[in-house]
C-alpha positions, 0 to 999 in steps of 0.5 A: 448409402445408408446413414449406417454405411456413411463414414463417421465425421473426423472428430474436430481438431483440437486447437495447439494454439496456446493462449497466451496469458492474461497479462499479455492480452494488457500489455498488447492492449496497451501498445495499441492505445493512442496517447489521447486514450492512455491520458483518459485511462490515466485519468480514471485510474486517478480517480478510482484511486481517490474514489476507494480511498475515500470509501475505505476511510468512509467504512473505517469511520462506521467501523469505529463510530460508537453507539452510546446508550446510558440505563434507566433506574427502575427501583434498586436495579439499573436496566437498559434494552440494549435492542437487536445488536448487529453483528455475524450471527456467530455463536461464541466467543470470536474476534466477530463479536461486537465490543460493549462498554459500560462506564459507571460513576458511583453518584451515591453508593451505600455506605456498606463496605461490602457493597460492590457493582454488579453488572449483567449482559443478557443475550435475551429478545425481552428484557421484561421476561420473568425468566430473567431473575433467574438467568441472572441468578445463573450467570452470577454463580455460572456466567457465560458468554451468552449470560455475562457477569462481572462486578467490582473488586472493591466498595465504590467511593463517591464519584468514583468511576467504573469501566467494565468490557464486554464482548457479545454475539449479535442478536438481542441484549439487556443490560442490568447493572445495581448495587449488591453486597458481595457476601450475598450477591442476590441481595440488591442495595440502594444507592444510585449512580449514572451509565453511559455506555458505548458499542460498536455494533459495526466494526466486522461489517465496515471494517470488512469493506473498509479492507476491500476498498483498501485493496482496490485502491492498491490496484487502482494505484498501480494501474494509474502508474502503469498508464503514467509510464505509458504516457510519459513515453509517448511525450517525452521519448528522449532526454538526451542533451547536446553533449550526451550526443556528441559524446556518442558520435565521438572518435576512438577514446585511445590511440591505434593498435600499432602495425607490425615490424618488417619481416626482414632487414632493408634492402641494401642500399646502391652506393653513391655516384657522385660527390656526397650530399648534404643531410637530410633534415632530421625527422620531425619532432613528435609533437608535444602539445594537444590538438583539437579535432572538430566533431559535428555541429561545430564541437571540438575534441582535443587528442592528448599526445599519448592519441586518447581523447579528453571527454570534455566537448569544447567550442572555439570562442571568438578569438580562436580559442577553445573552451568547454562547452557548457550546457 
């Protein structure tokens, strides 16, 4: 027969079994461990827990540590080459951009009431160029986020101190910060004064890490309570105490359900054949006061005389009597 003329291959079943979760294949797996392997796993989910943990405090501290930097004199105008500032390379303004704060002490203003404080943060690669004198002019009449202007709102007096916040894209800065008359911006002062500065050029990447290491500390976490739970089935199966037992092996808490009446009226009874004799005895009296019935392992439970029973366990003492039993 030709290949033409041979039959095709039936097409391979496809499998109906159905697999089943991930979560099942764990808990199968977890049955199958041993008390020595859960104890180990235990262990290392302990560990990983204070191994994230330890991380994530460790990312929180770079996220919050400030860089600090102060700024030179160079003439009238206080400059400082900030460098390359780490941070997403994401243009605009947007929770990734990276904190900068300037804090400025007026050691000796002018004495001009008009003077103020005027501090620039130039997204520039070099702080020398000749074009900054002309993006400064542009950001003191237009300021953007890229060119960043601000300046005090009133004359600065001796040792008074000045904080001003920026927030910038990562990528190349330069500070510039000097004294200038508020009617004439463009016009720089003399005076001196001293900066120092902080920013936090780490707080996206630490803090993103610092979230991560956070969240496989969670899970850590509740792996180790799983595998606690494991363990401490295993070594302590039952905590049943004695009366817990007795109490399950105990009689019936009420009295029998009672038999149904005669369907009829007695039979009549022969009449006597001889001389009448004397009465029987009365019936005897119901008893009136509890009675003790053992149980297993030498307990006792007293039956009221309604037929319940006292859930109390009791123990005969030396002399004959009975008394709870206490654990």
């Amino acid at each position: 027969m030709s290949d033409e003329e041979q039959p095709p291959e039936p097409a391979e079943e496809e499998s109906t079994e159905s697999v089943p979760p991930l979560d099942d294949h764990h808990e199968e797996a977890m049955k199958e461990m041993t008390l020595e392997e859960r104890q180990e796993a235990l262990k290392r989910s302990r560990w990983n827990v204070f191994l994230y943990l330890g991380l994530a405090a460790l990312m929180f501290g770079f996220a919050l540590f400030p860089f600090p930097f102060t700024a030179s004199a160079v003439g009238d105008t206080y400059e400082q080459d900030l460098g390359f500032v780490w941070g997403p390379p994401l243009d605009g303004e947007d929770f990734t951009d990276v904190p900068i704060e300037v804090e400025i002490t007026a050691t000796n203003p002018p004495a001009n009431p008009n003077a103020r404080i005027a501090v620039y943060v130039l997204n520039s690669d070099n702080c020398l160029s000749s074009e900054i004198l002309d993006i400064k002019r542009d950001s003191r009449s237009n300021p953007t986020h890229d060119y960043q202007f601000q300046i005090s709102d009133k004359a600065p007096i001796v040792d008074e101190v000045f904080v001003f916040e920026f927030d910038v894209d990562g990528g190349g800065q330069c500070l510039f910060a000097e004294y200038v008359d508020n009617n004439d911006r463009g016009n720089t002062l003399s005076g001196a004064m001293e900066i120092d500065g902080s920013m936090w050029p780490n707080q996206i990447w630490a803090g993103i890490f610092a979230l991560l290491f956070l969240g496989l500390s969670g899970f850590a976490f509740i792996g180790a309570q799983r595998h606690g739970e494991g363990v401490k089935a295993l070594t302590e199966p039952s905590k049943k105490t004695t009366e817990d037992e007795v109490l399950e092996n105990a009689g019936p808490t009420g009295p029998p359900p009672s038999a149904a009446g005669p369907s009829g009226p007695p039979p009549a009874a022969a009449g006597p054949s001889g001389p009448p004799q004397a009465a029987e005895p009365a019936a005897e009296v119901a008893a009136t006061e509890p009675v003790f019935e053992p149980a297993e392992n030498g307990y006792f439970f007293r039956k009221m005389p309604d037929g319940t029973y006292d859930q109390t366990v009791y123990v005969q003492a030396e002399d004959g009597s009975y008394v709870p039993y206490e654990a």
